[in-house]
BAKOL-218561 format. One line per 8 residues: number of its first residue (from 1); their letters; for each residue y, z negated, x of C-alpha. Coordinates in nm, 4 decimals. Example, Ala and Ser with C-alpha at 12.3 -4.5 7.8 and 13.67 -1.06 7.14 Angstrom:
2
1 = AS = -0.4500/-0.7800/1.2300  -0.1060/-0.7140/1.3670
//
This chain:
499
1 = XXXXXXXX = 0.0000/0.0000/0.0000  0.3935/0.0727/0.1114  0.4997/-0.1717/-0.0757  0.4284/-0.5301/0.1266  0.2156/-0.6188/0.3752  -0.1086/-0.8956/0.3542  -0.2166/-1.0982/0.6147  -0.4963/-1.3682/0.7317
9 = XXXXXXXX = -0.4265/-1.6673/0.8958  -0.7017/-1.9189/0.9703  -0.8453/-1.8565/0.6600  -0.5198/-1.9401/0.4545  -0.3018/-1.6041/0.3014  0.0293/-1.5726/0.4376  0.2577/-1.2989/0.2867  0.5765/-1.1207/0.3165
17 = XXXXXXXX = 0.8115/-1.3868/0.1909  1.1540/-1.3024/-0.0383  1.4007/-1.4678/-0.2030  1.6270/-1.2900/-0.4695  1.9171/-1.4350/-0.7019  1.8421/-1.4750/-1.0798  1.8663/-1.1254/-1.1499  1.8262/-0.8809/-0.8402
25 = XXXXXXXX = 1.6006/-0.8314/-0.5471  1.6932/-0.8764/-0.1945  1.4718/-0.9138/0.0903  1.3467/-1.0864/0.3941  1.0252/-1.0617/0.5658  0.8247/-1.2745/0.8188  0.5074/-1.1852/1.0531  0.1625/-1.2902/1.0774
33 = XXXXXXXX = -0.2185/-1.2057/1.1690  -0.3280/-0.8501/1.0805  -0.6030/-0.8409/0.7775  -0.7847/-0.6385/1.0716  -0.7906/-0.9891/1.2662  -0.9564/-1.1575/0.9551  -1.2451/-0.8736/0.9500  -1.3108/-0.9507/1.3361
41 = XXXXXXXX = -1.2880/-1.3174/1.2253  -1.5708/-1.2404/0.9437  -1.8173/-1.0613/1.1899  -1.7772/-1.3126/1.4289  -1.8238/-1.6066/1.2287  -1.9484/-1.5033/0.8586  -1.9237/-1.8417/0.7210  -1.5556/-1.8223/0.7057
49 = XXXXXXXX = -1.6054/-1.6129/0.3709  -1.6282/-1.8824/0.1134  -1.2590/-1.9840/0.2645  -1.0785/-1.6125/0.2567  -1.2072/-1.5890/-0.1313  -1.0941/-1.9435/-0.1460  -0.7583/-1.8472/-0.0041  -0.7308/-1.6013/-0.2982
57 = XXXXXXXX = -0.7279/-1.8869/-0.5314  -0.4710/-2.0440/-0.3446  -0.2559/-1.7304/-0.3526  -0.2740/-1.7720/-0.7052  -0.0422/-2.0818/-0.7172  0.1610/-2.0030/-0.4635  0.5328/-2.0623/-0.4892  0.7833/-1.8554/-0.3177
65 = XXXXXXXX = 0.5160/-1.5822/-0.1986  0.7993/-1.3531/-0.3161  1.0707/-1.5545/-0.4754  1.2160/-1.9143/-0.3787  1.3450/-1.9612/-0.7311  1.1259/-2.2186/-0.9009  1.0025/-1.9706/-1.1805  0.7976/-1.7775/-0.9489
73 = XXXXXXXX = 0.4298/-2.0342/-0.8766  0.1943/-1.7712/-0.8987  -0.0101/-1.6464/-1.1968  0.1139/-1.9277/-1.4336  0.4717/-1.8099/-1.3632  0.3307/-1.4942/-1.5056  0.1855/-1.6029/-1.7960  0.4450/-1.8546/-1.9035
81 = XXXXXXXX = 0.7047/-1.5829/-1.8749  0.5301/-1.3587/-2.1134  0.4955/-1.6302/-2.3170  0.8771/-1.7076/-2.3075  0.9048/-1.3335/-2.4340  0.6949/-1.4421/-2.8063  0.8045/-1.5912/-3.0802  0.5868/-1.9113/-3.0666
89 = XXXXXXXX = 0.8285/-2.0962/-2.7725  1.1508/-2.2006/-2.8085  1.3704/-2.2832/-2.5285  1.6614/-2.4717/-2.6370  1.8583/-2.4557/-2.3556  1.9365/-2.1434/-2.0925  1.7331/-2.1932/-1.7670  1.4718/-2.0508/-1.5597
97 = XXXXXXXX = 1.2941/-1.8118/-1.7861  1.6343/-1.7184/-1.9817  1.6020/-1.3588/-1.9127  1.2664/-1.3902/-2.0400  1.3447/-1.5817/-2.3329  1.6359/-1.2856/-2.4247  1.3862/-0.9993/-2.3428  1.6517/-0.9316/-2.0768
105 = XXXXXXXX = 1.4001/-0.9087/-1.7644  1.1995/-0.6151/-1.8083  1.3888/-0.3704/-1.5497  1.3277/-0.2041/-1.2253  1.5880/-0.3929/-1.0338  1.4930/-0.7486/-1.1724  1.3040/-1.0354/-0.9873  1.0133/-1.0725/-1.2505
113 = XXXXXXXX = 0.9431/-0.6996/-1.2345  0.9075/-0.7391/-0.8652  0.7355/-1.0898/-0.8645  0.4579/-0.9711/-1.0990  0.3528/-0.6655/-0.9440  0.3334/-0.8203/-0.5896  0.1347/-1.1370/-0.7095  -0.0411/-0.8905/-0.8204
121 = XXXXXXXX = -0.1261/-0.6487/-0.5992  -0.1660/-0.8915/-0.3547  -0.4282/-1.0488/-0.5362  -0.5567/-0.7108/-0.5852  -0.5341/-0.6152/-0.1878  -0.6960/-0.9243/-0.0599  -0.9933/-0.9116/-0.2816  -1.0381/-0.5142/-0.1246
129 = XXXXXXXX = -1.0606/-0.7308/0.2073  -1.3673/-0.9511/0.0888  -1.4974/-0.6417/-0.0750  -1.4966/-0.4402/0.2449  -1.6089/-0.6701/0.4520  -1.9526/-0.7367/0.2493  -2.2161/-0.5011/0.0803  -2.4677/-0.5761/-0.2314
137 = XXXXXXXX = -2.7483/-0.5982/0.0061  -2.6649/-0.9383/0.1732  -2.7702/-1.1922/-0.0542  -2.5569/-1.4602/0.1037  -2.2438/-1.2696/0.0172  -2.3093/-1.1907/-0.3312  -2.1043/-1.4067/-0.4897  -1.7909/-1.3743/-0.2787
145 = XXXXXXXX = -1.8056/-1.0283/-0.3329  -1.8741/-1.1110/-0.6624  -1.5861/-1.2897/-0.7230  -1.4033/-1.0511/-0.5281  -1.4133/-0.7723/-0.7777  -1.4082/-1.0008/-1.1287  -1.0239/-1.1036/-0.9390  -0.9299/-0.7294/-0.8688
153 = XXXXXXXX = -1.0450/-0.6543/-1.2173  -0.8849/-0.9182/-1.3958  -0.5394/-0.8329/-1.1624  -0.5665/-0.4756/-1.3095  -0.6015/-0.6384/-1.6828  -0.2640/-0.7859/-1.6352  -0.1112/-0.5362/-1.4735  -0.1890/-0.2367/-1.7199
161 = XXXXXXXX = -0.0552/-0.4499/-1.9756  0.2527/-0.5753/-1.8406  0.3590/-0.2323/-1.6716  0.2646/0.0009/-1.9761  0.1693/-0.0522/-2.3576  -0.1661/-0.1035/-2.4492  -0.2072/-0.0672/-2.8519  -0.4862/0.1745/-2.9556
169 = XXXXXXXX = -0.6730/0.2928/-2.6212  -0.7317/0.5969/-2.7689  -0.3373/0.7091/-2.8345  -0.2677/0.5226/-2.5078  -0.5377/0.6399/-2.2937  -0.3291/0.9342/-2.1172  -0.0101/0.7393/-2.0048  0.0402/0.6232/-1.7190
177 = XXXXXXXX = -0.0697/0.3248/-1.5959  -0.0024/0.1834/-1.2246  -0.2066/0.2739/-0.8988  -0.5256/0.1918/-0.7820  -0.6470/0.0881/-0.4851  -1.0313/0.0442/-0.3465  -1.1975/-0.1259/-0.0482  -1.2421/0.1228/0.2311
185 = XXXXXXXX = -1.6371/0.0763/0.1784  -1.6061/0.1738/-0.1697  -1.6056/0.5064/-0.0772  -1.3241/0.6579/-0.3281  -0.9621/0.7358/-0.2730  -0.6895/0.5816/-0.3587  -0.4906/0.6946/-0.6859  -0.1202/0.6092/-0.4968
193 = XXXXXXXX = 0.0759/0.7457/-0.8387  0.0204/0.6134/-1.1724  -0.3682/0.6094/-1.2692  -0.3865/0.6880/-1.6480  -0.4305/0.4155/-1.8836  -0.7897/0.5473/-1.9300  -0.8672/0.5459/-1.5439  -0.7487/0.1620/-1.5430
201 = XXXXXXXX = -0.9344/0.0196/-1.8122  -1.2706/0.2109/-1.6574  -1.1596/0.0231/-1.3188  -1.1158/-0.2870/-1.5320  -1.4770/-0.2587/-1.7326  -1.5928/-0.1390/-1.3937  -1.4904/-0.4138/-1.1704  -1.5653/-0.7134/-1.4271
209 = XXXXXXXX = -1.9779/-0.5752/-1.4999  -2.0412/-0.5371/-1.1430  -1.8607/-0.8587/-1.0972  -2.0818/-1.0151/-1.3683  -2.3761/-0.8527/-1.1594  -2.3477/-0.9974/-0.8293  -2.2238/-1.3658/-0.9510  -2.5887/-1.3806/-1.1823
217 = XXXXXXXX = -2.7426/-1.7122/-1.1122  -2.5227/-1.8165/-0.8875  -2.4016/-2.2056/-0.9239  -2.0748/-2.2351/-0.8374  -1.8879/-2.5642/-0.6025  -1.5971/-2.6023/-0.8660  -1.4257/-2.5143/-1.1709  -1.1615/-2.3491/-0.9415
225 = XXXXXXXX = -1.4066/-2.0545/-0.8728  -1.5320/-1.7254/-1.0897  -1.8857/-1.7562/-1.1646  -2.1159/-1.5402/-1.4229  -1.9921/-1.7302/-1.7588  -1.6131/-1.6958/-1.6762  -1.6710/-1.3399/-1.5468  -1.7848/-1.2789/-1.9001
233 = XXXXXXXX = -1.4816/-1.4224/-2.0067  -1.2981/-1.1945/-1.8387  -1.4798/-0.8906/-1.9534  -1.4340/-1.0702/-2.3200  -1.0734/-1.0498/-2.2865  -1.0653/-0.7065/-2.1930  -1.2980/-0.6087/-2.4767  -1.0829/-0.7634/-2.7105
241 = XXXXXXXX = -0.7824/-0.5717/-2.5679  -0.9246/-0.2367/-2.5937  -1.0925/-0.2920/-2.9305  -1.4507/-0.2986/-2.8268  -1.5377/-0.5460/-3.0818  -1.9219/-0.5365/-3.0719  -1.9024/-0.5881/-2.6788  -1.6436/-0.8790/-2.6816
249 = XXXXXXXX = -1.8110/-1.1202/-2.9356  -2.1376/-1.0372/-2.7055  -1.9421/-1.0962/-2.3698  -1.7743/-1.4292/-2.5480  -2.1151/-1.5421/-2.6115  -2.2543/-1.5593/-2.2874  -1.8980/-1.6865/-2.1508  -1.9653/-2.0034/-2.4095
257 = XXXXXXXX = -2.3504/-2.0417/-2.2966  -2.2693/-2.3781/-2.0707  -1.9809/-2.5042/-2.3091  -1.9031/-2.6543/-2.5923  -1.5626/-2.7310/-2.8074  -1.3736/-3.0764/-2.6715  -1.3345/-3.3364/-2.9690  -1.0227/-3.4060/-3.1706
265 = XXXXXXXX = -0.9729/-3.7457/-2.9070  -0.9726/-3.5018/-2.6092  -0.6684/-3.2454/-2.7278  -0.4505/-3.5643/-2.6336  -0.5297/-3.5523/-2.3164  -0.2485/-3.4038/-2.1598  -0.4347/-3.0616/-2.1267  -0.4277/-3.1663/-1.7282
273 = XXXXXXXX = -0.7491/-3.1837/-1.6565  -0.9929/-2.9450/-1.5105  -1.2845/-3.1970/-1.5664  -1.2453/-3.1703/-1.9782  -1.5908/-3.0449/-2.0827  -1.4208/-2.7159/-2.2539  -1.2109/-2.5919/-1.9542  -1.4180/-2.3131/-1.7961
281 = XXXXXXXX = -1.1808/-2.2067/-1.5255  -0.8545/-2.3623/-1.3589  -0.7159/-2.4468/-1.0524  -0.7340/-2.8067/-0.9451  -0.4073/-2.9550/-0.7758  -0.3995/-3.1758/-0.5244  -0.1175/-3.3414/-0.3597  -0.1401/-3.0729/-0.0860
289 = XXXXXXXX = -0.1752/-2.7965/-0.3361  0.1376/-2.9349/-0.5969  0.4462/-2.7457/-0.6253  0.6515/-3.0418/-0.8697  0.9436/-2.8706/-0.9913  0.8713/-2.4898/-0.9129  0.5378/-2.5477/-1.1479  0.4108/-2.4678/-1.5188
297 = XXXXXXXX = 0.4333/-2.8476/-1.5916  0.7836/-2.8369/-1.4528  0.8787/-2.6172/-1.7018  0.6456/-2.6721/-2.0030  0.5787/-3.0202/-2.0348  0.8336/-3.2483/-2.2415  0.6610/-3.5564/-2.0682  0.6645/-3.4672/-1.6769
305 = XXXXXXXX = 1.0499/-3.5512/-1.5015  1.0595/-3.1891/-1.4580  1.3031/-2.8938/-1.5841  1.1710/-2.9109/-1.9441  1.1086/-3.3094/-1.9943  1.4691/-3.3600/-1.8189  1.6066/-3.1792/-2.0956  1.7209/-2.8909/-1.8819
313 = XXXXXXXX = 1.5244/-2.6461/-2.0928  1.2917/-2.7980/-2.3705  0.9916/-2.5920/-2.4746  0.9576/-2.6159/-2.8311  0.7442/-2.4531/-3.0954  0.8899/-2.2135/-3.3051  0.9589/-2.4089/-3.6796  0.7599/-2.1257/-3.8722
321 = XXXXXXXX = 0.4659/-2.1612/-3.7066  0.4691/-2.5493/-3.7138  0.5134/-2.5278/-4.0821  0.1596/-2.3093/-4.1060  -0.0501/-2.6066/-3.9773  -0.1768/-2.8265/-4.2297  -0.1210/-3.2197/-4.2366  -0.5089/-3.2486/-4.1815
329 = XXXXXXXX = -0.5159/-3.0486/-3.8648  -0.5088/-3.2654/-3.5440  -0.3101/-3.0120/-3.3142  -0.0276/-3.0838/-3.5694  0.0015/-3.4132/-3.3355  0.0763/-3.2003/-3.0372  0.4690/-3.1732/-3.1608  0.6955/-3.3814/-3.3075
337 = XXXXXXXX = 0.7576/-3.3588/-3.6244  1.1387/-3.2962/-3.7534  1.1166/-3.5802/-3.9682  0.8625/-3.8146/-3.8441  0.7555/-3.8878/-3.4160  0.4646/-3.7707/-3.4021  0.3891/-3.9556/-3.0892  0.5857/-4.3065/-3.0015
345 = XXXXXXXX = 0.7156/-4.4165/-2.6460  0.4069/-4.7079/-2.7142  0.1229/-4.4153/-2.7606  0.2787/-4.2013/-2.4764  0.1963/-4.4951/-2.2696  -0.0775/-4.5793/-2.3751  -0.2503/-4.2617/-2.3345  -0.3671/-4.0385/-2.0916
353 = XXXXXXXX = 0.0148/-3.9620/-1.9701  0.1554/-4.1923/-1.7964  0.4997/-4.2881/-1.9270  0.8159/-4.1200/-1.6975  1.1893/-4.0670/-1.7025  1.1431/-3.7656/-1.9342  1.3481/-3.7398/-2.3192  1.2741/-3.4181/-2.4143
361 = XXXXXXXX = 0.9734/-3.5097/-2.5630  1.1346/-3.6566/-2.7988  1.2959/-3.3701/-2.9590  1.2462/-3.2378/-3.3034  0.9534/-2.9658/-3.2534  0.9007/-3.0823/-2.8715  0.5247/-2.9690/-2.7616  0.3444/-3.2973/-2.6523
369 = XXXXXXXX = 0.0693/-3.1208/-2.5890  0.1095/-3.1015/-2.1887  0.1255/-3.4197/-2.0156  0.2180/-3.6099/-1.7096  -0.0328/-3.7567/-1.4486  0.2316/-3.9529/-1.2566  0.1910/-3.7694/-0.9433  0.2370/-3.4116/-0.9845
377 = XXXXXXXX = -0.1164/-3.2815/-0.9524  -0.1673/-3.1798/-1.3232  -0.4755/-2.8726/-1.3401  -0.3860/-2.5568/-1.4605  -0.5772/-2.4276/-1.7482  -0.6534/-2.0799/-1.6742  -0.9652/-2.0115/-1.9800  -1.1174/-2.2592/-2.2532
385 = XXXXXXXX = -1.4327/-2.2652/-2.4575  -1.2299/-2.2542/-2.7515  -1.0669/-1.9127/-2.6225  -1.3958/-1.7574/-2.6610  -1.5022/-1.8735/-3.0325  -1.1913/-1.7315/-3.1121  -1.2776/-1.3854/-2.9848  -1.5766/-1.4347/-3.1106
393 = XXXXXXXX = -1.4705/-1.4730/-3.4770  -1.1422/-1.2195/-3.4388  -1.4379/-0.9758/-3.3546  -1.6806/-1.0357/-3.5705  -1.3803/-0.9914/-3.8315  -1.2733/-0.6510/-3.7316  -1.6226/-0.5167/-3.7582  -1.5504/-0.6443/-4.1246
401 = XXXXXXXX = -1.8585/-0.9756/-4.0798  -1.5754/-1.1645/-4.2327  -1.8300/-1.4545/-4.3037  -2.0124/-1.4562/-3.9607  -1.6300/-1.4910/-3.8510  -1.5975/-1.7824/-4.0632  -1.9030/-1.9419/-3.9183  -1.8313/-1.8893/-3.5768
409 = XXXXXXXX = -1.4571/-2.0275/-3.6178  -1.5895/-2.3253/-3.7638  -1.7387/-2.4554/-3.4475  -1.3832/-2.4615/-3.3163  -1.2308/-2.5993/-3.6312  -1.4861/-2.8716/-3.7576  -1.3239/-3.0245/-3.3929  -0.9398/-2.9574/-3.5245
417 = XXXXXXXX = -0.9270/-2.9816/-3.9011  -1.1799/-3.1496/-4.0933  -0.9882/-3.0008/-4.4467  -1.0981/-2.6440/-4.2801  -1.3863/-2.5116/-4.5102  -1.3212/-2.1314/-4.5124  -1.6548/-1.8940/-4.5575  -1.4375/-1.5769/-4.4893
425 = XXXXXXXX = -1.1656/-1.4846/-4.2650  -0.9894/-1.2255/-4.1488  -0.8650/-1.1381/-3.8754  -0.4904/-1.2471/-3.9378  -0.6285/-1.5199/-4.0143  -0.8225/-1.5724/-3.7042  -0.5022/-1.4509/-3.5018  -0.2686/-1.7542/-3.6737
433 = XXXXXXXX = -0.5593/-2.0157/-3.5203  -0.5206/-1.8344/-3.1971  -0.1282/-1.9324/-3.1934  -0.1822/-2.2690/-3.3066  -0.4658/-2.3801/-3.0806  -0.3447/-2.1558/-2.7395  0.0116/-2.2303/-2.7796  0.1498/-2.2109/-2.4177
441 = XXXXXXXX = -0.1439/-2.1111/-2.2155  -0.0146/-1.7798/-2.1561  -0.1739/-1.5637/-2.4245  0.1145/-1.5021/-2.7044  0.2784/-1.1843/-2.5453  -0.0909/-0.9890/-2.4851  -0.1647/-1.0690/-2.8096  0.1607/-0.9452/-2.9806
449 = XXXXXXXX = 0.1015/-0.6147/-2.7396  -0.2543/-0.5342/-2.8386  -0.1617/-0.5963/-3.1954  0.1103/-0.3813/-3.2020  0.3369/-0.6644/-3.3436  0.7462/-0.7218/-3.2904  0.8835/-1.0773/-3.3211  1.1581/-1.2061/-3.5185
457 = XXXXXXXX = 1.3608/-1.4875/-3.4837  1.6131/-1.4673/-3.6932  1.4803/-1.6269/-4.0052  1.6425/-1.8296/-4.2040  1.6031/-2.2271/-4.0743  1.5419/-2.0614/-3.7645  1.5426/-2.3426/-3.4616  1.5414/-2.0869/-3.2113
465 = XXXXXXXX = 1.9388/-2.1249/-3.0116  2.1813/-1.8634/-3.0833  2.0717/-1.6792/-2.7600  1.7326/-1.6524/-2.8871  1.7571/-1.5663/-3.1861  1.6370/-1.2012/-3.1716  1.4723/-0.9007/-3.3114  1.1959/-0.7265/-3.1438
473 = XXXXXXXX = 1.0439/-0.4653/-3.2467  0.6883/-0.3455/-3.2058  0.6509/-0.1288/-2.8575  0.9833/-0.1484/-2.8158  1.1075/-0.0510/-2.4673  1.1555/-0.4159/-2.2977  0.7484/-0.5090/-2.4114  0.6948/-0.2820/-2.0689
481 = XXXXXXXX = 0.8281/-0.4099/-1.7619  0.9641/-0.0872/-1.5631  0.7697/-0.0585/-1.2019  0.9860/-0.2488/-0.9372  1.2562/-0.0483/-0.7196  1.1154/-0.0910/-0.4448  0.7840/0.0459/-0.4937  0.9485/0.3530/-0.6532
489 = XXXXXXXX = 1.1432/0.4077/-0.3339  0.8815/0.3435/-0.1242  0.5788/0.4785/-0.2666  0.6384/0.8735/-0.2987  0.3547/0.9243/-0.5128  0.4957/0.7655/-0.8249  0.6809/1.0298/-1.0131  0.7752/0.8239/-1.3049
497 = XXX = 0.8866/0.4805/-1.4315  0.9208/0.3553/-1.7880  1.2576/0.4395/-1.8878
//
């Protein structure tokens, strides 16, 4: 790639490093190790594997990999700034994520266009490393290289739909997409310009099955890892995105084999912890590992000292929705109610968060649901059991098994709402319990995409702020981020951006 350069460094990733100002990019760059130096590393001493695939976990929650602004921590900065760009969050005050928030951030000369795609594609380039520096036939590197191509496939999921639309594969299919890139042992070439939409999602289906293939009874160390169930996860999601609704309830299925749906007790606690029996995949902080204030807790929890709980920038949920779940249903607890706390100073304490200097929990509508652990090492949830009944039953509903949907949502709900007794649903209906129970895990904006749905918040009662309160329209022209500056000045092969 033209764009930046990768490199190894005692099996840690250290990148090209930038910092920009809210709004547009400038540059600086530092040196390191050649990824050639990591290969030579590899031969030399092959055990040193398990840490460059670890390294591409780390990469994933790095802060200031391209931006020192505290908005930019890796792939949660990415999903919590498509979430900003729903209808389901409100922020009540301007801050990081603003532009977000407005649908003011989509452009070629902006910071989150540029963040994105080199997160990435660097996720993407360092898991063409692992690949090329294995082969199927070496047992003991199976599930590296396993997890090696379920990351590069799941980086090419995001990418395809943050960088182009993604409604209806088949009136999609022939736009184009972003480049592709392959391990020199792959044995194809490189598509430098934009790949179709159809040659990404076959990359995507590609990548996640063999993926799925090399990480078969394999037992992973840690949650923090890709193993066979999660890979199916993966492959789930992407199913669901390109309407392949047989394939993703089947994929969802095998995901949920070693999981099961955490009780009504366990939503309150804090949705911190990687050790909660329905997290399938996350990233576990440590005190080496935390970023405190440039972090998703930072900004999304109401009870950590960070930008949201100080009352910089609140994160809220949107009135409308609150109003569609019922009294019975325990995730109502996760927000304060306008009228009556939800949760008391006395219960904050006394649970699983521990009590801090943070207000803005307190605030009419203020999510709850993301806690505190006192010390800045909260886990980030990256995929849930409960994800995959829901795919489960929005699939089985869109092949029109409206009561097999109903069955299968009930696992989820017997564990949320004990007044929920449906024996049909549909698939709006599945899609409102997908809001409610994934609010702010990074979903809303895929969703919205791949439904071909616009958001408004302009309704009357609104509590959205004045700057928020907007129209959006389905596929309207800021749903696409255009492809950064830089790689359209430095990468000859791309013809065309989305204007």
């Amino acid at each position: 790639m033209k764009t930046f350069k990768i490199y190894f460094l005692s099996g840690l990733l250290l990148f090209t490093a930038f910092s920009c100002s809210d709004d547009f990019l400038t540059v600086k760059t530092t040196g390191s190790l050649t990824s050639a130096d990591a290969e030579a590393a590899l031969k030399a001493d092959p055990t040193k594997l398990e840490s460059f695939v670890n390294a591409i976990y780390s990469l994933m929650v790095q802060f200031d990999l391209v931006s020192d602004s505290h908005d930019s921590f890796g792939i949660m900065s990415i999903l919590h700034s498509t979430d900003m760009m729903g209808e389901d969050i409100v922020q009540s005050k301007f801050s990081h994520f603003g532009y977000d928030y407005e649908h003011d951030n989509h452009e070629k000369e902006y910071r989150r266009t540029y963040t994105d795609w080199t997160y990435l594609y660097s996720v993407i380039s360092n898991s063409n490393i692992v690949i090329n520096m294995t082969t199927d036939s070496t047992e003991q590197f199976k599930p590296f290289r396993g997890q090696a191509f379920a990351l590069r496939g799941m980086a090419y999921y995001y990418l395809i739909q943050l960088y182009q639309h993604d409604y209806n594969f088949q009136i999609e299919k022939n736009l184009p997409g972003v480049p592709m890139y392959y391990a020199l042992n792959e044995g194809k070439a490189n598509i430098n310009g934009r790949a179709t939409v159809e040659q990404v999602y076959t990359q995507i289906e590609a990548d996640l099955t063999k993926g799925i293939e090399l990480l078969d009874g394999w037992n992973r160390a840690n949650k923090n890892q890709i193993d066979y169930y999660v890979a199916n996860g993966l492959l789930a999601r992407f199913y669901l995105m390109s309407e392949q609704w047989e394939k993703a309830n089947d994929a969802a299925t095998i995901a949920l084999e070693r999981y099961e749906i955490m009780t009504k007790e366990d939503l309150h606690d804090g949705f911190m912890n990687l050790n909660n029996k329905e997290w399938m995949w996350g990233f576990d902080h440590t005190a080496e590992t935390s970023t405190v204030y440039a972090s998703f807790f930072s900004h999304i929890s109401n009870i950590s000292p960070g930008y949201a709980g100080l009352n910089y920038a609140p994160r809220l949920i949107d009135r409308r929705l609150f109003d569609q779940i019922p009294l019975t249903d325990e995730r109502r607890k996760l927000f304060q109610d306008e009228d009556t706390m939800t949760i008391t100073a006395d219960e904050l304490t006394s649970s699983n968060m521990e009590s801090t200097s943070a207000t803005a929990w307190k605030l009419p509508y203020a999510n709850v649901k993301f806690g505190w652990d006192g010390n800045w090492t909260m886990d980030y949830p990256y995929m849930r059991a409960a994800e995959m009944v829901l795919i489960q039953a929005e699939a089985l509903a869109e092949m029109g098994l409206t009561s097999e949907a109903a069955n299968k949502l009930s696992v989820l709900m017997v564990n949320r709402d004990p007044a929920w007794n449906k024996t049909d649903v549909t698939p709006d209906e599945v899609y409102l319990q997908r809001r409610i129970e994934l609010w702010g895990e990074g979903f809303s904006f895929f969703d919205l995409k791949r439904l071909n749905k616009g958001i408004d918040r302009t309704y009357a009662g609104t509590n959205h702020p004045a700057n928020g309160q907007i129209k959006v329209a389905a596929k309207a022209k800021t749903w696409i981020y255009q492809i950064p500056q830089s790689e359209m000045q430095e990468n000859t092969a791309i013809k065309e951006n989305n204007e």
